[in-house]
ChimeraX commands (.cxc) that place a marker at each C-alpha (Angstrom):
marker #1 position -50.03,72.27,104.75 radius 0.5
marker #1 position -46.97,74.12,103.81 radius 0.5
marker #1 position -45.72,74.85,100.28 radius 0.5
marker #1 position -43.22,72.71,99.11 radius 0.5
marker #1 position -40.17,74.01,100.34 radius 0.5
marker #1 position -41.11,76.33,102.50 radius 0.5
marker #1 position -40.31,75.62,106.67 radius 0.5
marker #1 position -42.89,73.22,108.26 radius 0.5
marker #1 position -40.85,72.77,110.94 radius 0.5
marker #1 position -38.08,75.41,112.16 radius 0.5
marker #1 position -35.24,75.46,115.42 radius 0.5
marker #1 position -34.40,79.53,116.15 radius 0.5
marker #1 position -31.45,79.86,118.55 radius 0.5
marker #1 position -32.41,76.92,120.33 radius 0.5
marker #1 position -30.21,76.09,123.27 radius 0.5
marker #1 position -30.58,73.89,126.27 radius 0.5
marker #1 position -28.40,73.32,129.19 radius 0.5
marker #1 position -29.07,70.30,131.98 radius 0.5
marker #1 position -27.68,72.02,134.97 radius 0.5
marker #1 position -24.04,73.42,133.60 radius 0.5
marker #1 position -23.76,70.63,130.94 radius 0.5
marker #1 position -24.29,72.50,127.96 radius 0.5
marker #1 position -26.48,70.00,125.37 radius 0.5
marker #1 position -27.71,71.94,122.15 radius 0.5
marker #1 position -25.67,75.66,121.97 radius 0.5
marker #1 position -27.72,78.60,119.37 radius 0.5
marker #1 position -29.24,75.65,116.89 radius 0.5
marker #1 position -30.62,77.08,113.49 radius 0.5
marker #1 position -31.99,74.17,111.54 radius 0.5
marker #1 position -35.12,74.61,109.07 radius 0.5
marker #1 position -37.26,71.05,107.96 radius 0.5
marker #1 position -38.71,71.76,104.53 radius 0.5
marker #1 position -42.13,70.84,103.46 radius 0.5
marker #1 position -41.69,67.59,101.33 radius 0.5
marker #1 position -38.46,66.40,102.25 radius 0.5
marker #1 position -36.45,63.90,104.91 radius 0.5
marker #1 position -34.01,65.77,106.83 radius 0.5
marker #1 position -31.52,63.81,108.34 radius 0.5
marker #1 position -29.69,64.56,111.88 radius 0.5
marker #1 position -26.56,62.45,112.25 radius 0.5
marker #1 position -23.84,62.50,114.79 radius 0.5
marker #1 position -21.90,60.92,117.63 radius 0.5
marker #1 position -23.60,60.13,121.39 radius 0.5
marker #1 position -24.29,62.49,123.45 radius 0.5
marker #1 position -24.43,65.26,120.40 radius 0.5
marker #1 position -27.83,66.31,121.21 radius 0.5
marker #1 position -30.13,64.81,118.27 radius 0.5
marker #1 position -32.61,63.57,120.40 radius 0.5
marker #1 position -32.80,66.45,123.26 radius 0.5
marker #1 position -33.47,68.28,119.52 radius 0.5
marker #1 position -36.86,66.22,118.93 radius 0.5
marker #1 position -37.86,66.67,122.57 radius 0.5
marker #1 position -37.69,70.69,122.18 radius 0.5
marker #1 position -39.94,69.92,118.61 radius 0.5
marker #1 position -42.81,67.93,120.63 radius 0.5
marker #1 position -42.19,69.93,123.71 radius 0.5
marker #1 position -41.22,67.07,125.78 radius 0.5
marker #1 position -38.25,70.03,126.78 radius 0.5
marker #1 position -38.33,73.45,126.98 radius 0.5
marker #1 position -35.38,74.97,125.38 radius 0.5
marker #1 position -33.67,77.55,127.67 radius 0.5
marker #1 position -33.51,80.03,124.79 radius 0.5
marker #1 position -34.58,80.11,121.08 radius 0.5
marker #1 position -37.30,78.83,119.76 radius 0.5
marker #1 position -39.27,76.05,117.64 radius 0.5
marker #1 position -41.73,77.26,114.93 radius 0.5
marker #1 position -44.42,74.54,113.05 radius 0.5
marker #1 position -45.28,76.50,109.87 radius 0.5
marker #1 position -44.76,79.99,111.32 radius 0.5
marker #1 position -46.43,78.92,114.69 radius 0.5
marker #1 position -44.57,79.41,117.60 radius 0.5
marker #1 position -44.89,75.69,119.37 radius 0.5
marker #1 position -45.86,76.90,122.97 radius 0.5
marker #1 position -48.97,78.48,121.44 radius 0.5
marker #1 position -50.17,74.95,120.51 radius 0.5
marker #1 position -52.31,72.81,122.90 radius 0.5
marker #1 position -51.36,69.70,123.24 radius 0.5
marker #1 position -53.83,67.93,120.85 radius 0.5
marker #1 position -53.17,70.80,118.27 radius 0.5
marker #1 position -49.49,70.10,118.45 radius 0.5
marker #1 position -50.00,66.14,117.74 radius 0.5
marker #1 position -52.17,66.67,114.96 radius 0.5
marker #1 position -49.04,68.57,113.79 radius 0.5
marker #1 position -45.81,66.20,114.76 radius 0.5
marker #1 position -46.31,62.67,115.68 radius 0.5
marker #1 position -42.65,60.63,117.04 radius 0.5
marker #1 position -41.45,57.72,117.03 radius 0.5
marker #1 position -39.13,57.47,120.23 radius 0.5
marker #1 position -35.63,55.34,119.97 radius 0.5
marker #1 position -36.80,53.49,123.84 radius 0.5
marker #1 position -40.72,53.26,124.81 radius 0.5
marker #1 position -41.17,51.30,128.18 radius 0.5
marker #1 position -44.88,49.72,128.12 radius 0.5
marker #1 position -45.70,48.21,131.38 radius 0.5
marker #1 position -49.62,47.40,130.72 radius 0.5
marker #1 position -50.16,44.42,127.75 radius 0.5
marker #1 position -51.87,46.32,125.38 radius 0.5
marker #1 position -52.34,44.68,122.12 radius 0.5
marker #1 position -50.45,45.95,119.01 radius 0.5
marker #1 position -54.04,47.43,117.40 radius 0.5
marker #1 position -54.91,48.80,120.82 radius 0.5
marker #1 position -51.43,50.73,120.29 radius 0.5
marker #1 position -51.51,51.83,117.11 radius 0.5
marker #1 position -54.93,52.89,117.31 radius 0.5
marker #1 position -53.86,55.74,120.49 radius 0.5
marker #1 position -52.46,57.47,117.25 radius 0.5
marker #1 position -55.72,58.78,116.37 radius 0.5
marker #1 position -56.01,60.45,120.15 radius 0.5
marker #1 position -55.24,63.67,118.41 radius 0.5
marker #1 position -58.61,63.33,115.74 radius 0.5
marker #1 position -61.31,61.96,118.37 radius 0.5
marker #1 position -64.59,63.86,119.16 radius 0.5
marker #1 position -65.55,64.83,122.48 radius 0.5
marker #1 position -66.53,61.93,124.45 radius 0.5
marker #1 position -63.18,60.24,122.83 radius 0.5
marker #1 position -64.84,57.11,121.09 radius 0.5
marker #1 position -62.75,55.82,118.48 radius 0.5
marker #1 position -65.31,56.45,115.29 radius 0.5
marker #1 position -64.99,53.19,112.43 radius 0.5
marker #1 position -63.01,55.08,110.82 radius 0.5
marker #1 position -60.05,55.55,112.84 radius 0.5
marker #1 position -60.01,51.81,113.40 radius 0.5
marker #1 position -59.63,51.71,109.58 radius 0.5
marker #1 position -57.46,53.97,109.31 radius 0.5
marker #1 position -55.23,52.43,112.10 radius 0.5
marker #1 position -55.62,48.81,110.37 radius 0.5
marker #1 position -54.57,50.59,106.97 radius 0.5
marker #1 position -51.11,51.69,109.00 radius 0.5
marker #1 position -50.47,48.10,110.34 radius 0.5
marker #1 position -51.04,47.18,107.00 radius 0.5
marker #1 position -48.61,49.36,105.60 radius 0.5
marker #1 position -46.01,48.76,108.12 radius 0.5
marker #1 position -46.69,44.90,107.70 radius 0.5
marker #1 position -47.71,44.57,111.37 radius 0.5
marker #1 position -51.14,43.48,110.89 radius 0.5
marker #1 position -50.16,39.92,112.12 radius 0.5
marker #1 position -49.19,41.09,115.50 radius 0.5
marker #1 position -53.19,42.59,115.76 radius 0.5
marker #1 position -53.91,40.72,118.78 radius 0.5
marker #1 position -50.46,39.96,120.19 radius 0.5
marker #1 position -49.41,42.08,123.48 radius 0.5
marker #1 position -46.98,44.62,122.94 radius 0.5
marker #1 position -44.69,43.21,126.06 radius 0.5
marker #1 position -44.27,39.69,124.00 radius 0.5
marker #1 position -43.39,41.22,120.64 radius 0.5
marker #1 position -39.13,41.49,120.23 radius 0.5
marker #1 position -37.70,44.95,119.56 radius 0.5
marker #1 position -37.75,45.16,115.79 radius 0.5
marker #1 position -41.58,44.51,115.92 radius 0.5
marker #1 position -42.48,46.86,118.91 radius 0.5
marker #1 position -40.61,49.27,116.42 radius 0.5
marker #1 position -42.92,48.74,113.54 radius 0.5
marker #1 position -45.90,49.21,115.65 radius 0.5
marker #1 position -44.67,52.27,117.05 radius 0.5
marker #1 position -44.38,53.26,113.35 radius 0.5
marker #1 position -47.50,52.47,112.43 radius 0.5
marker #1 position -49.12,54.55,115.05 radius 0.5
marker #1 position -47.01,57.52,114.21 radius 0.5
marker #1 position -48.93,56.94,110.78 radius 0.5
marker #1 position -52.17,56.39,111.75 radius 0.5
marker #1 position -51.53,59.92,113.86 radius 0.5
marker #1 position -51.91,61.57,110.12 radius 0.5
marker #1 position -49.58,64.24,111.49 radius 0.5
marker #1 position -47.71,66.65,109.03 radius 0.5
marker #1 position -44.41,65.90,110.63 radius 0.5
marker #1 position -43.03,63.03,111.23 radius 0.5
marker #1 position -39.87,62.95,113.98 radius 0.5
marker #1 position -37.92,59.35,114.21 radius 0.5
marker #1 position -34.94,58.91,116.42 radius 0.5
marker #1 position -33.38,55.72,114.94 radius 0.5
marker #1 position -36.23,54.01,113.41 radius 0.5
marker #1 position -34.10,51.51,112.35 radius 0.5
marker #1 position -32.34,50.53,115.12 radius 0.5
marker #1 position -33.59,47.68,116.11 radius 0.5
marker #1 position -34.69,46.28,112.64 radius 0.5
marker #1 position -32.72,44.00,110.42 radius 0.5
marker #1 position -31.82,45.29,107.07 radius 0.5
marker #1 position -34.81,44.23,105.20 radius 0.5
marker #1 position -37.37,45.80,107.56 radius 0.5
marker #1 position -34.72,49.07,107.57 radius 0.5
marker #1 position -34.51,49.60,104.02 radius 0.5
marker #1 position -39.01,49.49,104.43 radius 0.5
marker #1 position -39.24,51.65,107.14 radius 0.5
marker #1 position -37.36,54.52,105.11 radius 0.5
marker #1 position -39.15,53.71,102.02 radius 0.5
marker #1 position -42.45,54.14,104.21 radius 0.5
marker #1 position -40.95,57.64,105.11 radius 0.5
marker #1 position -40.47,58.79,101.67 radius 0.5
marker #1 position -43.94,57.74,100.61 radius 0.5
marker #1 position -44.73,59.71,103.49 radius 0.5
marker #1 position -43.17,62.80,102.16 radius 0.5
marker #1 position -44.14,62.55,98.83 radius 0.5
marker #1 position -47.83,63.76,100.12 radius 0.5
marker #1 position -46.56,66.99,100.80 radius 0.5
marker #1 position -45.56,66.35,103.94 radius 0.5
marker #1 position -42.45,66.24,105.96 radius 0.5
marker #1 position -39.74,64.37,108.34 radius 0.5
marker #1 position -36.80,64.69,110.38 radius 0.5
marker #1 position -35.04,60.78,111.06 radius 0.5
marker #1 position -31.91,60.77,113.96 radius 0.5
marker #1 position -29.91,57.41,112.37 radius 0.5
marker #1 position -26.11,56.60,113.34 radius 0.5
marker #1 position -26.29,54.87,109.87 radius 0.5
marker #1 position -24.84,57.03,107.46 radius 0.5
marker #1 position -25.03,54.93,104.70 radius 0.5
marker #1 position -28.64,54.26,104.62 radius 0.5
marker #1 position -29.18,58.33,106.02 radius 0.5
marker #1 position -27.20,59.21,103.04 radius 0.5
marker #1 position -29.30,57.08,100.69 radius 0.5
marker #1 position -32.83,58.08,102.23 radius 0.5
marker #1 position -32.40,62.13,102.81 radius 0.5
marker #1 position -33.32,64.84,100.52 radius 0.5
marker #1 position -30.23,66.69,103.49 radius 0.5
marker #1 position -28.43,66.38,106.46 radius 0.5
marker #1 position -27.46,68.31,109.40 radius 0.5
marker #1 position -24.13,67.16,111.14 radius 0.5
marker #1 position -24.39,67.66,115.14 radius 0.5
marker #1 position -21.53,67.94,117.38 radius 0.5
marker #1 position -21.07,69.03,121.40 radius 0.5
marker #1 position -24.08,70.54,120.76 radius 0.5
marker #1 position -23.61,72.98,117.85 radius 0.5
marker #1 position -24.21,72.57,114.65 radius 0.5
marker #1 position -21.24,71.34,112.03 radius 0.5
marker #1 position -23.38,71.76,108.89 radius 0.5
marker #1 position -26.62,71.33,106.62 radius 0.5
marker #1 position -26.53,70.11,103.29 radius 0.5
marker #1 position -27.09,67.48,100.97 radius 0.5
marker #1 position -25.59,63.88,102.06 radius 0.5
marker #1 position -22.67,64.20,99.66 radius 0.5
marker #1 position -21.25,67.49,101.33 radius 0.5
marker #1 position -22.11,66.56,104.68 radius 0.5
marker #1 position -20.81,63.08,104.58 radius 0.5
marker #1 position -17.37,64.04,104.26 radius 0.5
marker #1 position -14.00,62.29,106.13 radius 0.5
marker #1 position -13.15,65.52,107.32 radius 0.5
marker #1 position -16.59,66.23,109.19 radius 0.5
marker #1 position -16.50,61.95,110.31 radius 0.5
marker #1 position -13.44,63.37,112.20 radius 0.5
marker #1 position -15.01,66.36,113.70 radius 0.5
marker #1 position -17.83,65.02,114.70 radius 0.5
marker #1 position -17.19,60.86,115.08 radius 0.5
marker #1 position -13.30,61.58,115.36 radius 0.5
marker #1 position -12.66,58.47,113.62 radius 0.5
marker #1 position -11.47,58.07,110.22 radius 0.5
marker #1 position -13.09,56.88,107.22 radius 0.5
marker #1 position -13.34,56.59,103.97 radius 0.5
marker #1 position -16.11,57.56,102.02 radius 0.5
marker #1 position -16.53,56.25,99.07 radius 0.5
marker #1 position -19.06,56.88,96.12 radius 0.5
marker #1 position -21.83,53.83,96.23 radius 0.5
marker #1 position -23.41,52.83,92.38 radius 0.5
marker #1 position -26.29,55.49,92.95 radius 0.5
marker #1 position -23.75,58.09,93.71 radius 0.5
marker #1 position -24.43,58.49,97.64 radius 0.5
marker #1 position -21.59,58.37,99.79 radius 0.5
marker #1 position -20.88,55.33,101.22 radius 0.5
marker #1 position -19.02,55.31,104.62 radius 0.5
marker #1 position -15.88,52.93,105.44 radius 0.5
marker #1 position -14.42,53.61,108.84 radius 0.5
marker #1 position -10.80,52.70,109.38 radius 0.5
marker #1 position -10.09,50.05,112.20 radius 0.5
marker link #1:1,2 radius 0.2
marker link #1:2,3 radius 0.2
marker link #1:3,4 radius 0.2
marker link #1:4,5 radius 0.2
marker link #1:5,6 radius 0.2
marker link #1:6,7 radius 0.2
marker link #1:7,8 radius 0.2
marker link #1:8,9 radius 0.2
marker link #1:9,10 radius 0.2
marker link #1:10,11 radius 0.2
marker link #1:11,12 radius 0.2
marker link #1:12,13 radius 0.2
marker link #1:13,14 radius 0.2
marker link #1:14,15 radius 0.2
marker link #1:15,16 radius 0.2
marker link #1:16,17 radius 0.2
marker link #1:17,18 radius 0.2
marker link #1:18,19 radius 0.2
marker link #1:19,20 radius 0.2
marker link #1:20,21 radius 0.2
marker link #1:21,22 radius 0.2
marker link #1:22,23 radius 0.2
marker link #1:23,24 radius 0.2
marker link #1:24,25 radius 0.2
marker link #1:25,26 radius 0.2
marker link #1:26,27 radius 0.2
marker link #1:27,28 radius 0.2
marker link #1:28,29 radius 0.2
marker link #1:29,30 radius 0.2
marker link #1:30,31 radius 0.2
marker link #1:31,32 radius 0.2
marker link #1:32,33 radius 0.2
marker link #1:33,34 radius 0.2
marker link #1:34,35 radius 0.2
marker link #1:35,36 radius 0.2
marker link #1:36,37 radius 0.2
marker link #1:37,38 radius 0.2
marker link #1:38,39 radius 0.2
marker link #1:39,40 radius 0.2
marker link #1:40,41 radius 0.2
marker link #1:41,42 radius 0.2
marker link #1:42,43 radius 0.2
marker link #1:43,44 radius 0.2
marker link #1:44,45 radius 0.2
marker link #1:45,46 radius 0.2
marker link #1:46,47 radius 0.2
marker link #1:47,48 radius 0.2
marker link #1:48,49 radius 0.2
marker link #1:49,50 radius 0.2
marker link #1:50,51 radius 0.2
marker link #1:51,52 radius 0.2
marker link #1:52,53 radius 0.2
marker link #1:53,54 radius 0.2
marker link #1:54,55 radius 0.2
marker link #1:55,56 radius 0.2
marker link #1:56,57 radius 0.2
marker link #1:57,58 radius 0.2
marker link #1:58,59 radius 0.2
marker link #1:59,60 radius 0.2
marker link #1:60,61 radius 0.2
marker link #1:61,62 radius 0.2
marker link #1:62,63 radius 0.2
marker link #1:63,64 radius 0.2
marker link #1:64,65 radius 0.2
marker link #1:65,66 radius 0.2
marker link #1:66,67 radius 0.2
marker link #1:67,68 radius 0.2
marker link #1:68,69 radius 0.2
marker link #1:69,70 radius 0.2
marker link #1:70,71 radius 0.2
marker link #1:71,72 radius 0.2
marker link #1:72,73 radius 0.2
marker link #1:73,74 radius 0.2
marker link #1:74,75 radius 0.2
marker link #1:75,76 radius 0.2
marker link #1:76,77 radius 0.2
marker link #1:77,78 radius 0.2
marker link #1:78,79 radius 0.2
marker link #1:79,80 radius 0.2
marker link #1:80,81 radius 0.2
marker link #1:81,82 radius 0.2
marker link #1:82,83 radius 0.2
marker link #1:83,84 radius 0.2
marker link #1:84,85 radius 0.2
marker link #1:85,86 radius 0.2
marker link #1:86,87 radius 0.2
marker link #1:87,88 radius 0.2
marker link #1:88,89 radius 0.2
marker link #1:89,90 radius 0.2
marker link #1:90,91 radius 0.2
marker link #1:91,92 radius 0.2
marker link #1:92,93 radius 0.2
marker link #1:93,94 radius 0.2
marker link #1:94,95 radius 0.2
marker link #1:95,96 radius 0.2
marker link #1:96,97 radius 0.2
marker link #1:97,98 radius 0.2
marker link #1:98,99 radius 0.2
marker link #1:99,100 radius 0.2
marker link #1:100,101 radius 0.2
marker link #1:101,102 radius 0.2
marker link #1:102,103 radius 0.2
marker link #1:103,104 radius 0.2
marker link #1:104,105 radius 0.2
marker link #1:105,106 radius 0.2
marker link #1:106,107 radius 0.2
marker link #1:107,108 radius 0.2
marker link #1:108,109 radius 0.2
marker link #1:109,110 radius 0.2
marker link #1:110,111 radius 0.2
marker link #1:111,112 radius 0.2
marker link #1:112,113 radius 0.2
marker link #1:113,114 radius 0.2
marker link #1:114,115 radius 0.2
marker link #1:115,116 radius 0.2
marker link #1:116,117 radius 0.2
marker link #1:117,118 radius 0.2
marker link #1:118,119 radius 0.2
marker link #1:119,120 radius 0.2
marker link #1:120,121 radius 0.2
marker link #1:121,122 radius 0.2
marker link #1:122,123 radius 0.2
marker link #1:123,124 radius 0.2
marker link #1:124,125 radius 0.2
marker link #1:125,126 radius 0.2
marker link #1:126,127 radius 0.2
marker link #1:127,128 radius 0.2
marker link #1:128,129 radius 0.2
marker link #1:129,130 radius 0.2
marker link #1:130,131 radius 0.2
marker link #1:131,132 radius 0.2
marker link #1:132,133 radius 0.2
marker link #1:133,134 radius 0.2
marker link #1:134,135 radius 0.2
marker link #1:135,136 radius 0.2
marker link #1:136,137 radius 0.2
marker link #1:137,138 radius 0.2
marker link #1:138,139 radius 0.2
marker link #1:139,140 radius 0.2
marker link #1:140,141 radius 0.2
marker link #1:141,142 radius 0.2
marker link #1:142,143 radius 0.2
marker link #1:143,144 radius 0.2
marker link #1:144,145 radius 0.2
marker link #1:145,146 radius 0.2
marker link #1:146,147 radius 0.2
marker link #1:147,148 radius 0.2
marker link #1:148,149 radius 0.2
marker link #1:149,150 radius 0.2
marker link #1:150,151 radius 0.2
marker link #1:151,152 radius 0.2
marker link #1:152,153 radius 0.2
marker link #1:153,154 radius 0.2
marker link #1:154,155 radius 0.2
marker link #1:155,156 radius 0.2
marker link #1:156,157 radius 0.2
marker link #1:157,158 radius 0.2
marker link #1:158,159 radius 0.2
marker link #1:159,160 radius 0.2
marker link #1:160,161 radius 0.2
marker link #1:161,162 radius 0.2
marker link #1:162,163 radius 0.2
marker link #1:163,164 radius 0.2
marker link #1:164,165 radius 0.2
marker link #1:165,166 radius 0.2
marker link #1:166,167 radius 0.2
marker link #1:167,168 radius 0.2
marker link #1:168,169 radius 0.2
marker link #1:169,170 radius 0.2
marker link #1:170,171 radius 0.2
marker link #1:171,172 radius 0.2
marker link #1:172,173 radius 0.2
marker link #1:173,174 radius 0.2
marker link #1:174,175 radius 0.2
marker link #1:175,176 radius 0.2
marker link #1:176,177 radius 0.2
marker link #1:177,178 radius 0.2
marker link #1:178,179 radius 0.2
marker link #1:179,180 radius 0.2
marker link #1:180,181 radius 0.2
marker link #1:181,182 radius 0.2
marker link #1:182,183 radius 0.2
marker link #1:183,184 radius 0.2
marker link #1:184,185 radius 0.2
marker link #1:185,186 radius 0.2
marker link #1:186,187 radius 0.2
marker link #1:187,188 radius 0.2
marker link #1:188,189 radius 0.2
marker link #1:189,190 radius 0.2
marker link #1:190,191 radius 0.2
marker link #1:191,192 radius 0.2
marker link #1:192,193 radius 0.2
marker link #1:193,194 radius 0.2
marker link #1:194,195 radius 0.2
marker link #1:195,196 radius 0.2
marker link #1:196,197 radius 0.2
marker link #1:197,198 radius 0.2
marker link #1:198,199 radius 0.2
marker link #1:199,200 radius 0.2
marker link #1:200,201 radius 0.2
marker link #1:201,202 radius 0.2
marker link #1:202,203 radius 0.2
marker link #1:203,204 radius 0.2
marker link #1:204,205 radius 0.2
marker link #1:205,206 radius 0.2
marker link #1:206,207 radius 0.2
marker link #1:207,208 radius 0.2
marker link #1:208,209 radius 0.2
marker link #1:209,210 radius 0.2
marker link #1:210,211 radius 0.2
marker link #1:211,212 radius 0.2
marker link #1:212,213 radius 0.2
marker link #1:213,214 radius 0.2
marker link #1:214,215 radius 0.2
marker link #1:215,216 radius 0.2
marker link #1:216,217 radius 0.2
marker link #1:217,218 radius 0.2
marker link #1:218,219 radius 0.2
marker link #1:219,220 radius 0.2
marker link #1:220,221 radius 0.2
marker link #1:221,222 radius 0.2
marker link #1:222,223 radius 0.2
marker link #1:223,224 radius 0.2
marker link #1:224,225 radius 0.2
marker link #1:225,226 radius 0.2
marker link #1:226,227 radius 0.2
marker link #1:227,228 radius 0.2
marker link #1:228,229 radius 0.2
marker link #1:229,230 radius 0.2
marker link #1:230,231 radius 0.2
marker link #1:231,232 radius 0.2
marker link #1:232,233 radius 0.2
marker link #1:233,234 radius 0.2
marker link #1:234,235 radius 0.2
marker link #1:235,236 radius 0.2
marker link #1:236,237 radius 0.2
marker link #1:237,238 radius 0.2
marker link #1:238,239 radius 0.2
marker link #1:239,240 radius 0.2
marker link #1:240,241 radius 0.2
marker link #1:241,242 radius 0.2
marker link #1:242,243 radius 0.2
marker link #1:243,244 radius 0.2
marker link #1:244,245 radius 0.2
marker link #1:245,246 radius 0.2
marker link #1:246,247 radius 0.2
marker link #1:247,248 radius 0.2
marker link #1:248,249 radius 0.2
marker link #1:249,250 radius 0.2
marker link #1:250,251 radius 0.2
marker link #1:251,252 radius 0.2
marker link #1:252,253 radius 0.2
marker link #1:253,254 radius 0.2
marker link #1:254,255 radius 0.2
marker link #1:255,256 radius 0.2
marker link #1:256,257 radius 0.2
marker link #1:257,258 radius 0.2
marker link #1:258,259 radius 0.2
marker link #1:259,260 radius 0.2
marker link #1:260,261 radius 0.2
view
């Protein structure tokens, strides 16, 4: 584990290009050891071709990703998951698993030789459905549960993982605003071990609220890094939304976002 502060998770240069559409252009973007970095911008602006280059689901075609100084293609495959574990914004499950039998394939990363799940990782994988509030859908197949819940499962095997980086591309998306305002409370209890995360949201309110910063994507590049209040501006919601909006300062001081119809 990183010092606080220092880069757990770091993007040199990166750029990626599917055939001559250009997707992410020269991206330098550092996530900090203890805080929630938040990636906002419009469709198409490359957040999550960003957290495929992190868990190597993509190669970049030049720059590099670094987990605490380590370049990521020196990793194997169960080092690097015992590093990042990611909670996907679409996961197509074709076999009925049940919810426990999914949560628990987040310890893959911790299991001995022969692979045998010890009692222990089937506690630790019950504590995380716990957690997440999930524990009622135990025995329920993943294909019956709606949306929101496969999303809280999902979550709650990215915890039981016990990874040191936690990568969400809209968590919240399907979740009403109850179970949103617990899944980034869950997040911040995450970081507050020492640990770290990076959350993709199109909700800028709730981004604003929940981030320690925020880095602004747009056609690829990189419009800014800061905290919420100088990143959440109406003159980058043009750049990078090109709509306008107000933003306006909520009770706790974070902006709040009002687009213009």
């Amino acid at each position: 584990m990183s010092e606080p502060g220092a880069p757990a998770l770091s993007f040199e240069g990166v750029a990626i290009a599917f055939g001559e559409r250009e997707i992410l252009s020269d991206v330098d973007l550092d996530l900090r050891t203890g805080e929630v970095l938040g990636i906002a911008g419009g469709n198409g602006a490359g957040k999550t071709t960003l957290l495929r280059i992190a868990s190597r689901v993509l190669a970049p075609s030049a720059g590099r990703v670094r987990i605490g100084g380590r370049d990521v293609t020196s990793l194997s495959r169960r080092e690097l998951a015992r590093e990042i574990a990611v909670v996907p914004q679409d996961v197509q499950v074709s076999f009925p698993f049940r919810a426990s039998e999914v949560v628990l394939m987040g310890r893959s990363p911790h299991l001995g030789a022969f692979g045998y799940e010890s009692p222990a990782d089937v506690e630790r994988a019950r504590t995380a459905m716990t957690r997440v509030a999930v524990d009622h859908l135990a025995d329920r197949s993943i294909l019956e549960l709606s949306g929101g819940e496969r999303q809280l499962v999902l979550i709650a095997r990215a915890l039981a993982q016990d990874a040191e980086i936690l990568l969400l591309d809209e968590p919240t998306a399907h979740l009403d605003l109850r179970h949103r305002i617990q899944v980034l409370v869950l997040v911040r209890e995450f970081v507050a071990t020492g640990r770290s995360a990076i959350v993709v949201s199109h909700d800028l309110s709730l981004a604003a609220r929940s981030c320690d910063r925020m880095a602004l994507l747009g056609s690829g590049r990189l419009l800014g890094v800061g905290r919420p209040v100088e990143i959440v501006t109406k003159a980058n919601l043009r750049v990078a939304f090109g709509i306008d909006a107000d933003v306006l300062a909520a009770p706790d001081g974070a902006p709040l976002v009002v687009p213009r119809i």
